[in-house]
N, C-alpha and C positions, 0 to 999 in steps of 0.2 A: 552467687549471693554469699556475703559474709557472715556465720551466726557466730555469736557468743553466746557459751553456754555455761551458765552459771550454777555451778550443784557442787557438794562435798562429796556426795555417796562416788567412790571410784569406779564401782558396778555400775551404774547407771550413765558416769558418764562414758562410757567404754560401750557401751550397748548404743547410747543416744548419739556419741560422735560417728559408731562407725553405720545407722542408719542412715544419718545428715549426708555423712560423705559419700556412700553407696548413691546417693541423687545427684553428688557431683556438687554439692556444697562447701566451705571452706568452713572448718568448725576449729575454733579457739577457747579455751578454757579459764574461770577463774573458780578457783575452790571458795570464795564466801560474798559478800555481799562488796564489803571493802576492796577488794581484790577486783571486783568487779568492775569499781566505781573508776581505779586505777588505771586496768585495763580501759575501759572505754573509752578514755581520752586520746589514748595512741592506737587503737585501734580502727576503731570508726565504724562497729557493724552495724549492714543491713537490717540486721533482727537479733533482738535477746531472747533469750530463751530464763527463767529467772525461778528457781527454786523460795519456796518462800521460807523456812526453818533451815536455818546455817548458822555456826556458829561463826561467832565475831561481830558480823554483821548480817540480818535477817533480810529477806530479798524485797520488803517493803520498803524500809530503811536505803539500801539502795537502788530501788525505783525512785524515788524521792529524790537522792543528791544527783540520779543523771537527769531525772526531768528539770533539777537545777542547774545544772550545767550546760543545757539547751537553751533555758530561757534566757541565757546570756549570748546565744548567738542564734544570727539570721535562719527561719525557714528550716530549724533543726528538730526533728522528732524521728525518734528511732521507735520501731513498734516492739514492743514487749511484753511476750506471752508466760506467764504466769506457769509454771509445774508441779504439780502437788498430787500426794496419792489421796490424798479426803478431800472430793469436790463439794464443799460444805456452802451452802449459802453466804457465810457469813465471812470465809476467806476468796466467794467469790465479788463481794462487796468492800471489802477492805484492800481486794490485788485493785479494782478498777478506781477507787477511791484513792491511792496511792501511785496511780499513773499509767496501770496495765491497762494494755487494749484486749487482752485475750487469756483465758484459762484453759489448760490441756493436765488432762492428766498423763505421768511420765511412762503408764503404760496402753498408752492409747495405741489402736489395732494398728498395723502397716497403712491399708487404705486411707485413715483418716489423716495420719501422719504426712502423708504424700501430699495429700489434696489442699490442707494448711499449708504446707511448705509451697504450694504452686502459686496458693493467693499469697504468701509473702514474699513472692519472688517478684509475681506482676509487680506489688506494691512496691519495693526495693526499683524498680527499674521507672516508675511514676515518679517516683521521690528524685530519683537522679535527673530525669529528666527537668521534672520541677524547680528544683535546684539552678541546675545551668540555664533555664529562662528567667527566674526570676534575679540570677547574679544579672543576663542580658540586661533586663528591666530596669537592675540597679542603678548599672551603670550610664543607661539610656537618663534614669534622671538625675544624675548627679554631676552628671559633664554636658558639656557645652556641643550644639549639632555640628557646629561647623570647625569648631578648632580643635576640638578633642580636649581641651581642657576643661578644669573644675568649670562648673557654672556659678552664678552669682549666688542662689541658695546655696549651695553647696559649701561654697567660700566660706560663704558667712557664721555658717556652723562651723566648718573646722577653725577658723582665725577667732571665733569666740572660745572654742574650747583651749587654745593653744593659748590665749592671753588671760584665761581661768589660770591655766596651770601656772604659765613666767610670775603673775600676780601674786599668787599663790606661795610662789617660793622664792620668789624674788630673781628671777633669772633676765638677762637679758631677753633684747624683744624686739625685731626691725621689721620694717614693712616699704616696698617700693610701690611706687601707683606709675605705671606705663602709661606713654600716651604713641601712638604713632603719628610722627610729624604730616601736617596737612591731608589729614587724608581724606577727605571731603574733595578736593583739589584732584586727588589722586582717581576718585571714583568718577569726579565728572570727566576727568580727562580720559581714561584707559575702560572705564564703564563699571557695571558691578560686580560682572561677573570676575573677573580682576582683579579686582577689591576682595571678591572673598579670598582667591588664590594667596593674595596677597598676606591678609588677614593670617590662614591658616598655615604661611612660613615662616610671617613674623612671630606667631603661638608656639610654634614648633622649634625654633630660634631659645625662645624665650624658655620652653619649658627644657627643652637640654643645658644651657646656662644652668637653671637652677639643679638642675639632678647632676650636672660635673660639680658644683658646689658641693651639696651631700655627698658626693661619692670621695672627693678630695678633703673631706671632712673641713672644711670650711663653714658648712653650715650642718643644723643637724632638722630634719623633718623638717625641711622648708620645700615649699610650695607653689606653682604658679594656676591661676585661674583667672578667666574673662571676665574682667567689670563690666564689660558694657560696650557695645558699639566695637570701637578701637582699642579701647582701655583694656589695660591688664593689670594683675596686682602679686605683686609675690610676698608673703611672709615669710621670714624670718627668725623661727624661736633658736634660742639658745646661740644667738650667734655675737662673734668677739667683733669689736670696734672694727677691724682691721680686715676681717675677712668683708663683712658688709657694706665694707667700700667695695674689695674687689669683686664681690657679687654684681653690684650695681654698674660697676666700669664693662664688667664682663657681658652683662647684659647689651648694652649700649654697641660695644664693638661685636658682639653676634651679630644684630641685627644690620647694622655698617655692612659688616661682611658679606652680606645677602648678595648687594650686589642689586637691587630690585631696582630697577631705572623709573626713575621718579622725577619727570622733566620741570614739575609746578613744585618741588620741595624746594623754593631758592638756597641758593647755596652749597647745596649739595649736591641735586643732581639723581638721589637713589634712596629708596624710601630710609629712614631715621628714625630713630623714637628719641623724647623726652622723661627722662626718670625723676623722680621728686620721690623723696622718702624722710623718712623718722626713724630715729634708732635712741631706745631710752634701754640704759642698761643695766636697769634697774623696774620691769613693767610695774608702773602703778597710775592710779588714775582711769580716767573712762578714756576707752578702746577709741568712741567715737571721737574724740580729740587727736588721735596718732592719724586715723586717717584723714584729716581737715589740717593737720599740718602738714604730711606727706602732700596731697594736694595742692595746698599754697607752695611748696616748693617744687613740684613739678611745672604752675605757675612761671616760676623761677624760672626753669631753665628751658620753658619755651621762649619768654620773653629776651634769655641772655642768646638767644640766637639755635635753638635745640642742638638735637644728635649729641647730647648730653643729660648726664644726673646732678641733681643739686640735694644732696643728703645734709 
């Protein structure tokens, strides 16, 4: 378990780190409140330990800004027990009022010291646990079961937020809508099970595409997730004229390159997709209009014969 121990007095904390450690604990230091608030961010302990009389900054004043800096991220509380030598009523109402779960005073017997430290060790190791189910959970509903990419909820939040911001500042702003060619065709012929295999190459095609784009700075936080059925969709933000063709071309020749023998896709031969997209370099306007022409142009380049994009 990791503590942070937050006290000025040098005696105390020289007595209280080398107790902590004697149990085989990791104990780290800030001398005021501020220092504290500092520490905790690159830190990241188990448990604070939090002096309330400091100079700079008072250890209520910094329970305060790290239970603020929690409330800004997932499933984050760190437990924070209060040290004071006057267990007064009224600094035991103002530590819990303030964010503490616990008061100790800083010369509490050995026994007691131990026996707190064992329940904050349990709880340190509940919290972790916690933690890495509920990231599982996250992620369980924010991606799609079968391809691994975003899901349709999911999309819809971040492509809202991402056309908040281009709007916002006036940045560019593209979006492609996938379609896999005949694939309807593809499942009655090969079955469904097939169909999904199929599904989650083309996803996987599609979402490396986009992440060599980000990586070759072509594009920047752009994204692919399942519309629906067969459909996929990748945004776009901040992306130049030029790359956003080649995103689109690239997309197109991944999935080509599958190689997926697709005997009812006439013409081809091997499953295909059809790209249709919008690209305004300048976002303004309502979002839902970029997808209803992106669409109408994917339209487009079923009808000119697919295994193509019409941007």
């Amino acid at each position: 378990m990791k503590i942070l121990l937050v006290e000025d007095a040098k005696s105390v904390v020289k007595v209280m780190t080398a107790r902590l450690s004697s149990y085989g604990y990791e104990v780290c230091h800030a001398e005021n409140g501020e220092k504290a608030v500092e520490v905790f961010t690159s830190v990241v302990p188990d448990l604070i330990l939090m002096d309330i009389e400091m100079p700079v900054m008072n250890g209520f004043e910094a329970t305060n800004r790290i239970r603020g800096i929690e409330a800004t991220q997932q499933w984050a509380w760190t437990p924070i027990i209060f040290l004071t030598s006057s267990d007064t009523v009224q600094n035991l109402v103002t530590a819990i009022e303030a964010g503490g779960d616990d008061f100790m005073s800083k010369f509490v017997p050995e026994p007691v010291l131990q026996a707190k430290m064992r329940a904050m060790s349990r709880i340190a190791t509940l919290r972790q646990r916690l933690t890495v189910a509920n990231s599982k959970l996250q992620t369980m509903a924010d991606h799609d079961g079968l391809t691994g990419l975003l899901n349709r909820r999911s999309m819809d939040h971040r492509v809202d937020a991402a056309w908040m911001e281009a709007v916002s500042h006036g940045k560019p702003f593209g979006l492609l809508m996938l379609d896999i060619d005949n694939f309807k065709k593809y499942n009655d012929h090969y079955g469904h099970q097939a169909g999904d295999d199929c599904l989650k190459s083309v996803a996987r095609a599609v979402e490396l595409a986009t992440q060599r784009a980000n990586q070759a700075g072509l594009a920047s936080n752009s994204f692919a997730a399942r519309y629906g059925g067969e459909e996929f969709a990748v945004t776009l933000p901040k992306v130049t004229p030029d790359a956003y063709a080649q995103v689109a071309s690239a997309i197109v020749e991944a999935v080509s390159a599958l190689g997926i023998a697709h005997e009812k896709n006439n013409d081809w031969g091997i499953t295909t997709i059809s790209v249709g997209g919008t690209y305004l370099p300048a976002a303004n306007g309502e979002l839902s209009k970029v997808f209803r022409h992106a669409d109408a142009n994917l339209y487009q380049a079923k009808q000119q014969g697919r295994n193509r994009a019409v941007i």
